[in-house]
Backbone as CSV, one residue per row, in Angstrom:
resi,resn,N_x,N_y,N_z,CA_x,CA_y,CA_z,C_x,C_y,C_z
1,UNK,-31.768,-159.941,50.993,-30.435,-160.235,51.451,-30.053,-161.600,50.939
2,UNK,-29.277,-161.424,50.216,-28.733,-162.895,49.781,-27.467,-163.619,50.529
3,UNK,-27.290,-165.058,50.598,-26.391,-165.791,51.491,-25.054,-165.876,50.496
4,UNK,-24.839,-165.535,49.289,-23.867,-166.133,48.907,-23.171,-164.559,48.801
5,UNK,-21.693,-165.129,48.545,-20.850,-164.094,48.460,-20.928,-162.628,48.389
6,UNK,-20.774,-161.529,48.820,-20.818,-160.198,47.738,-19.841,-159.988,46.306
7,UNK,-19.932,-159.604,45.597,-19.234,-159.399,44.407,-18.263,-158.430,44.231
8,UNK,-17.316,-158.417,43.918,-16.310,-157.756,43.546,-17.202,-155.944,43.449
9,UNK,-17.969,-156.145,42.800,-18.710,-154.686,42.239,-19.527,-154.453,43.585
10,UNK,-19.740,-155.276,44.386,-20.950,-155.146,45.617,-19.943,-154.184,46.615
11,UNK,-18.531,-154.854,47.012,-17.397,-154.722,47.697,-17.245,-153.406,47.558
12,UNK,-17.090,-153.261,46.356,-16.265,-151.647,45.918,-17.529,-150.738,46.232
13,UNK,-18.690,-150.907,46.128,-19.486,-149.931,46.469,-19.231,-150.022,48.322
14,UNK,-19.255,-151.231,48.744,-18.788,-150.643,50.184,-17.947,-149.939,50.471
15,UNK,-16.538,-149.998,50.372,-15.320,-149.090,50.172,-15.543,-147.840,49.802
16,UNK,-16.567,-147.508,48.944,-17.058,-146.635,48.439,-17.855,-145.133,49.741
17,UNK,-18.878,-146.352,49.822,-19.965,-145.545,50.471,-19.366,-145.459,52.319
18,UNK,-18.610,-146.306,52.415,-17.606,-146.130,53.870,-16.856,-144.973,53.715
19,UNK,-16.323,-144.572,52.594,-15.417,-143.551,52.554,-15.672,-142.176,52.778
20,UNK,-17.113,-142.204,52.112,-18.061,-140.507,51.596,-18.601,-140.455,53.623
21,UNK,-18.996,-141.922,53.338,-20.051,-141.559,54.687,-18.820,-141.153,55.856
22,UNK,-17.852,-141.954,55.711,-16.545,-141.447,56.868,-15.868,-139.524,56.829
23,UNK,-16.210,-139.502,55.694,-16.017,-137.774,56.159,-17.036,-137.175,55.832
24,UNK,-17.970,-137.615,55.465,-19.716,-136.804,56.269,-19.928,-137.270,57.638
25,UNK,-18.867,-137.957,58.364,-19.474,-137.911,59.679,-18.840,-137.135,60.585
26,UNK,-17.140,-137.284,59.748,-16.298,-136.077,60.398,-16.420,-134.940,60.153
27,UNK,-17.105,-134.515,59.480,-17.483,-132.808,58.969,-18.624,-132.586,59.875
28,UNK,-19.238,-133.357,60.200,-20.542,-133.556,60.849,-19.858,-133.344,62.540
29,UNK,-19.138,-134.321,62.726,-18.455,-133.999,64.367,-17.736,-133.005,64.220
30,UNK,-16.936,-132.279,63.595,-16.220,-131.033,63.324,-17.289,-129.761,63.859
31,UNK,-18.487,-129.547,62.652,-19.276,-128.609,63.506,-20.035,-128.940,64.787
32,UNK,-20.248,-129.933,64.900,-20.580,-129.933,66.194,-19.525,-129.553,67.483
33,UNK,-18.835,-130.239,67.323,-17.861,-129.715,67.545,-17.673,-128.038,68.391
34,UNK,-17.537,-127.276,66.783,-17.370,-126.107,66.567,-18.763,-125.228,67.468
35,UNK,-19.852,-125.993,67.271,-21.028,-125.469,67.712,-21.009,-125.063,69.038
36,UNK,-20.220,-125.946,69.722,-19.866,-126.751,71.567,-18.914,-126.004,71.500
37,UNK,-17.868,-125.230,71.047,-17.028,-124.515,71.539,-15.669,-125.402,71.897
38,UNK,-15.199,-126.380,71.010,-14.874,-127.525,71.012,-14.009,-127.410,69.675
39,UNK,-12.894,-126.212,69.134,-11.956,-126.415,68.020,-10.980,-127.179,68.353
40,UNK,-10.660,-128.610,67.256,-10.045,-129.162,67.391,-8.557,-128.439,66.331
41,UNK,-8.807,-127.408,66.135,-7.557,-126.785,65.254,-7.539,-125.423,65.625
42,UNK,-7.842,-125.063,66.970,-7.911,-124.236,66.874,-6.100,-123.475,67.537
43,UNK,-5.857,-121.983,67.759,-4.421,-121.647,67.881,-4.140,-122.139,69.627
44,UNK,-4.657,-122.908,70.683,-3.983,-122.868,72.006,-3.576,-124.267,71.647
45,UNK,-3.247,-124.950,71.014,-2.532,-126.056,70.931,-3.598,-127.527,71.048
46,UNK,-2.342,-128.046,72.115,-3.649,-129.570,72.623,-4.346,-129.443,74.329
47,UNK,-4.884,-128.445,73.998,-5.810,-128.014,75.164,-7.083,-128.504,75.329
48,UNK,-7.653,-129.466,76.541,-9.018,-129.597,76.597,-10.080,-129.837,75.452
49,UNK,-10.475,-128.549,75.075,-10.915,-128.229,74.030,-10.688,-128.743,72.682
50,UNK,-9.422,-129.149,72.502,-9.065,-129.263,71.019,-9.011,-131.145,70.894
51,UNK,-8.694,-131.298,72.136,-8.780,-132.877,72.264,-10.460,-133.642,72.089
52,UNK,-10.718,-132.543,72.858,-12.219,-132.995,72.555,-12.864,-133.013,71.541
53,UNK,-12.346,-131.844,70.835,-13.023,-131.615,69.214,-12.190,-132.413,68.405
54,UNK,-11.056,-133.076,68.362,-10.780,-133.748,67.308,-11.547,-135.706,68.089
55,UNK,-11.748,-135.501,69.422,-12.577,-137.026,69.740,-13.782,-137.039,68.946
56,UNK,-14.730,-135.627,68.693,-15.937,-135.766,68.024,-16.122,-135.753,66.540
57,UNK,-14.849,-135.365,65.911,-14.364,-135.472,64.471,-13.892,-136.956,64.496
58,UNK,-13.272,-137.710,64.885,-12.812,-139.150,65.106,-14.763,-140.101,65.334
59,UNK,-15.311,-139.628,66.305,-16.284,-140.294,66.800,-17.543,-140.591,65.437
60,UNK,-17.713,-139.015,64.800,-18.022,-138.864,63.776,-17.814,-139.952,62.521
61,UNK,-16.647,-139.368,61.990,-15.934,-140.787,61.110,-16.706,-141.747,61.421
62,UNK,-15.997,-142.270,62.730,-16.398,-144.023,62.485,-17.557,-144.146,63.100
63,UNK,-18.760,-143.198,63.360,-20.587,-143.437,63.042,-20.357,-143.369,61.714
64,UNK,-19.948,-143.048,60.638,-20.563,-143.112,58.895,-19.873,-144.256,58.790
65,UNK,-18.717,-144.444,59.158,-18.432,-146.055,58.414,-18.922,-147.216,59.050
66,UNK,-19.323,-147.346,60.090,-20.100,-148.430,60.304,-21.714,-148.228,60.284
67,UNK,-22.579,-146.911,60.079,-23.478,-147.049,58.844,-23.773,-147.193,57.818
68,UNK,-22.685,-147.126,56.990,-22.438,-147.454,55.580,-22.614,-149.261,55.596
69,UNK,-21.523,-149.592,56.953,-21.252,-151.096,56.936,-22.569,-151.737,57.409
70,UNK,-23.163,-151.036,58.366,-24.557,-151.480,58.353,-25.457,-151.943,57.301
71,UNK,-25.494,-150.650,56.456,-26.555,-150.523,55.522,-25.983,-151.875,54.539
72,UNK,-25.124,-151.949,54.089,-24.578,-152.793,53.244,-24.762,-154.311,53.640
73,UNK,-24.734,-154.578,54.763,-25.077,-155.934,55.541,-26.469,-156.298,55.382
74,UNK,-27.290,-154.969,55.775,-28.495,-155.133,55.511,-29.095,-155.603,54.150
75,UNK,-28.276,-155.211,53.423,-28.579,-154.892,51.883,-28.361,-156.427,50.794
76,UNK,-26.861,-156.797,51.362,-26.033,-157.469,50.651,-25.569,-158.554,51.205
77,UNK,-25.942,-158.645,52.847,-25.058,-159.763,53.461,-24.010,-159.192,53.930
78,UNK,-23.475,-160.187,54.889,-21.782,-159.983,55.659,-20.802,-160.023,54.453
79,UNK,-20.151,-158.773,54.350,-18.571,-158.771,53.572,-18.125,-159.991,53.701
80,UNK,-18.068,-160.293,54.932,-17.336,-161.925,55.126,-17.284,-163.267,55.071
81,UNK,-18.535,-163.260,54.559,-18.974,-164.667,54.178,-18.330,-165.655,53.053
């Protein structure tokens, strides 16, 4: 882990790997989701059910982007430095 800056090329792989990992996590809460009986698209509208399944498609998402942001911290240092 280095203290000085990340690089322009370091950055973009974050942006990167936040993006893939953000809808492998929502595809990931989607079937689960789906598994639980939990369609967030499914035809009764915004019922129970559908609220819940689009919370675990949402919840999903942002577990991959802040493992991505993890891993990258780990890796590279704080984005923000």
């Amino acid at each position: 882990m280095s203290e000085a800056r990340p690089s322009t090329r370091q950055l973009l792989l974050l942006g990167l790997v936040q993006a893939v990992l953000f809808v492998v996590g929502a595809v990931l809460g989607r079937w689960l989701g789906l598994a639980l009986g939990l369609d967030a698209f499914g035809p009764g509208g915004y019922s129970n059910n559908a609220i819940f399944g689009i919370l675990l498609i949402g919840l999903g998402g942002g577990a991959g982007a802040q493992l991505a942001r993890a891993w990258f911290t780990r890796r590279y240092g704080s984005p923000r430095s």
